[in-house]
C-alpha positions in Angstrom: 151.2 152.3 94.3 148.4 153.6 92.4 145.0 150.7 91.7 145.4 149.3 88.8 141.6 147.7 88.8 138.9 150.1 89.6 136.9 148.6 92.2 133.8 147.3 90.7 136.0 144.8 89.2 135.6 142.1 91.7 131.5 142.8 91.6 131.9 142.4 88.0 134.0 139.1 87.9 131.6 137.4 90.8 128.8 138.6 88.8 130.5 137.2 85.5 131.3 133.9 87.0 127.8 133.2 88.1 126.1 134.8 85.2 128.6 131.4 83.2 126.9 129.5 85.6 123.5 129.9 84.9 123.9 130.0 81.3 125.7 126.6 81.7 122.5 124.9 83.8 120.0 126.6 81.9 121.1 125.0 78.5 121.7 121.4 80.0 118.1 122.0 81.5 116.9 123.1 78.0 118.2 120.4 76.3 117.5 117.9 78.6 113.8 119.0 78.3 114.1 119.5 74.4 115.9 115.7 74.6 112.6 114.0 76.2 110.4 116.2 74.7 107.8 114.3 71.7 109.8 116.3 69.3 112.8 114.7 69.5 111.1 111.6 70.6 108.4 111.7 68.0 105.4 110.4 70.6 102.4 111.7 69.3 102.8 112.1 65.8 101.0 109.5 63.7 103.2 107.4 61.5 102.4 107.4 57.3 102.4 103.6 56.8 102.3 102.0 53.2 98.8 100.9 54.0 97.2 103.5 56.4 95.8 100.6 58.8 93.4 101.8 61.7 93.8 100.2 65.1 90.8 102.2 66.0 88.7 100.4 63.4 90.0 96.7 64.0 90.3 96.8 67.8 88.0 99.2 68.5 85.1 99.0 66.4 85.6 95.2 65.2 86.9 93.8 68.7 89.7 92.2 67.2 92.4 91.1 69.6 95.5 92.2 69.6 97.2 88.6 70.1 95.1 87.8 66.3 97.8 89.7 64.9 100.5 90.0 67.4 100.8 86.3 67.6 104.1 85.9 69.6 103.9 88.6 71.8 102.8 86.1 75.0 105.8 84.0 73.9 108.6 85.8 72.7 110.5 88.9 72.7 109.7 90.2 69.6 105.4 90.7 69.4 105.3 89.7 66.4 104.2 92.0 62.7 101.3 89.8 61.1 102.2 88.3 57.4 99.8 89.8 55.0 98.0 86.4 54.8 96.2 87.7 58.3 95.0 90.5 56.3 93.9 88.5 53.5 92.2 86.3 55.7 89.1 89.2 55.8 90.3 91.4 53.1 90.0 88.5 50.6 86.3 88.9 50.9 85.6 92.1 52.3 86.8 95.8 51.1 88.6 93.0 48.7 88.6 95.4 45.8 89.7 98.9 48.3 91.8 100.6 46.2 94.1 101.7 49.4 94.4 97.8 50.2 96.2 97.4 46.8 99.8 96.9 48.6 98.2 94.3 50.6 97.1 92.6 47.6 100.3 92.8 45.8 101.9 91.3 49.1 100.1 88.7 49.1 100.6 88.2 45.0 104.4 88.1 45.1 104.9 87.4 48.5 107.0 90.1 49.2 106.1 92.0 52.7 104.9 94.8 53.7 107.7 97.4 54.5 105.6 98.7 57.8 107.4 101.5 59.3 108.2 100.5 63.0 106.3 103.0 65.5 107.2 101.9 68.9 111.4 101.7 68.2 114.0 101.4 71.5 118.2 101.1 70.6 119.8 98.1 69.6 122.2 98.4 73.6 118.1 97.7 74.7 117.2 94.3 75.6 113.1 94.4 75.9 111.0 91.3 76.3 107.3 91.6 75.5 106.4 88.0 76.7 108.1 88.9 80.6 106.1 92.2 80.9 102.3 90.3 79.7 103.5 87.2 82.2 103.7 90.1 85.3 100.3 91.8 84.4 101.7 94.9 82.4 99.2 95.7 79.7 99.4 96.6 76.5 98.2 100.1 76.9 100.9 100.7 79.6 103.3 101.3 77.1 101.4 102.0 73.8 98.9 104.0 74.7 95.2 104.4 74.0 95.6 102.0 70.7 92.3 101.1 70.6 91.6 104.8 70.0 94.1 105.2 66.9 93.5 105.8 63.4 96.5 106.0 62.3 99.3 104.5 65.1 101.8 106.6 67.0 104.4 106.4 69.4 102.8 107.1 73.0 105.7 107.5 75.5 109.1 108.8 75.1 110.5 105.0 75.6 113.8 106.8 77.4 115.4 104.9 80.2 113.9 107.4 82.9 110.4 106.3 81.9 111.1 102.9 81.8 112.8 103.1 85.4 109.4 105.1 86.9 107.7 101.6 86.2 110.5 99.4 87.0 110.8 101.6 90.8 107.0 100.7 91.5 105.2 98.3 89.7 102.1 98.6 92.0 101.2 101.3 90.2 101.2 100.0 86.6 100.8 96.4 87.2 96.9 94.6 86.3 95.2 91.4 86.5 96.5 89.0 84.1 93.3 88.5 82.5 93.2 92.4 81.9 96.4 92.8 80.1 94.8 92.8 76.9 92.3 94.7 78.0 92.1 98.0 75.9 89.6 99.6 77.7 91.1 98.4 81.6 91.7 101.6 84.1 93.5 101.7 87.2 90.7 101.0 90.0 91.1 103.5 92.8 92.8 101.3 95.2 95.2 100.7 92.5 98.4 100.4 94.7 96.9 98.1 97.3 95.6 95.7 94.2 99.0 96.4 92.8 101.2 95.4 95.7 99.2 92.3 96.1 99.7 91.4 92.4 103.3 92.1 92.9 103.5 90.0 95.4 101.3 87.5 94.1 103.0 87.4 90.6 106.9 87.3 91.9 107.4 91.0 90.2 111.0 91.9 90.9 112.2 95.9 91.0 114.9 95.1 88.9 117.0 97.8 88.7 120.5 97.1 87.5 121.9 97.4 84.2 122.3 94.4 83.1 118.4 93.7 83.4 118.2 95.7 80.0 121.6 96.6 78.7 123.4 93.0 77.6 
C-alpha cells in the first residue's frame, strides 16, 4: 500500500504541537506580567485631584502628621479622609485667598465635600484593616510609598494579593518599632530580620495565611 503521509509529517505535527505550546505559556506569561504591571495597576501615576494637595509640602516640608488628617487610622478600618474643616483650620488664615483652594472654600461654604478621587483602592471581596497593621509595627510607607516625597499622590504598589502575601509570608522583613510607624523618613536597619523577628515575636504577629483572613 502506497504512504499516504510523506514522512516529515510526524516532525511537523511534534513540531506543531509544541510550537501551540509555547504560544499558549508565552501569552499567560505576558499577560500575567501586563496584569501586575503599573499600567494596568496604575502605581506610579499621580492622581488629578479637585484640589492638587501636596503631601510633600504638608508632611514633608511642614511636618505635619499624618494621624492630623488621617484621624481614624490607629482605630478603625477605614483611615479616615479629613473634612474640609481640617483644611480650613490653616487655610482660613493662610494662602486664604489661593485661587486653587477655591473648592476648599466652597466646601466649607455649603458644606458639601470634597469629591477626592481615591488613590490607594483594593476590591470590595478585600477585607483591609488599617488599625491591625499600625498595632503590629507596619508603617505607613510600607504600603504607600515615599509620601512624604509626593507632590501630587499616587498609588505606590500594585496592592494585588501576591504582594500582599510577600509581607504576610515574613513579616520580619517589613515589620518596625511601633514608635516608627509613622515615621516617614524610617529605613530598614541592617539587621533588619533579626530586629524583625524579635518584634514579631514581641508583638504576637501571626503569618496569617488563609483566606478568610482577607476575603469575608
Amino acid at each position: 500500500m502506497a504512504q499516504i503521509f510523506h514522512p516529515s509529517t510526524n516532525t511537523i505535527s511534534r513540531v506543531s504541537l509544541f510550537g501551540a505550546l509555547l504560544i499558549v505559556a508565552g501569552a499567560a506569561w505576558v499577560g500575567g506580567e501586563l496584569y501586575r504591571s503599573p499600567y494596568v495597576t496604575g502605581a506610579g501615576s499621580p492622581m488629578e485631584q479637585p484640589v492638587p494637595f501636596s503631601h510633600k509640602h504638608h508632611v514633608r516640608d511642614d511636618g505635619i502628621d499624618c494621624r492630623y488628617c488621617h484621624t481614624s487610622v490607629e482605630t478603625s478600618a477605614f483611615a479616615g479622609i479629613p473634612p474640609t474643616k481640617t483644611c480650613e483650620n490653616c487655610h482660613s488664615i493662610i494662602w486664604s485667598d489661593a485661587p486653587m483652594l477655591e473648592p476648599v472654600r466652597k466646601s466649607f461654604q455649603t458644606g458639601q465635600s470634597i469629591q477626592w478621587a481615591r488613590v490607594n483602592y483594593v476590591p470590595q471581596f478585600v477585607y483591609f484593616n488599617h488599625s491591625i497593621h499600625i498595632h503590629k509595627g507596619i508603617g505607613c510607607t510600607a504600603c504607600h510609598g515615599p509620601v512624604g516625597d509626593m507632590p501630587l499622590t499616587w498609588q505606590s504598589e500594585s496592592l494585588h494579593m501576591r504582594w500582599c502575601l510577600e509581607c504576610h509570608q515574613q513579616p520580619e522583613k517589613y515589620i518596625r518599632p511601633r514608635d516608627q510607624v509613622f515615621n516617614i523618613d524610617w529605613k530598614p536597619p541592617a539587621n533588619q530580620i533579626e530586629q524583625g523577628e524579635k518584634l514579631v515575636k514581641e508583638y504576637n504577629v501571626k503569618s496569617l495565611m488563609d483566606c478568610y483572613t482577607c476575603h469575608r
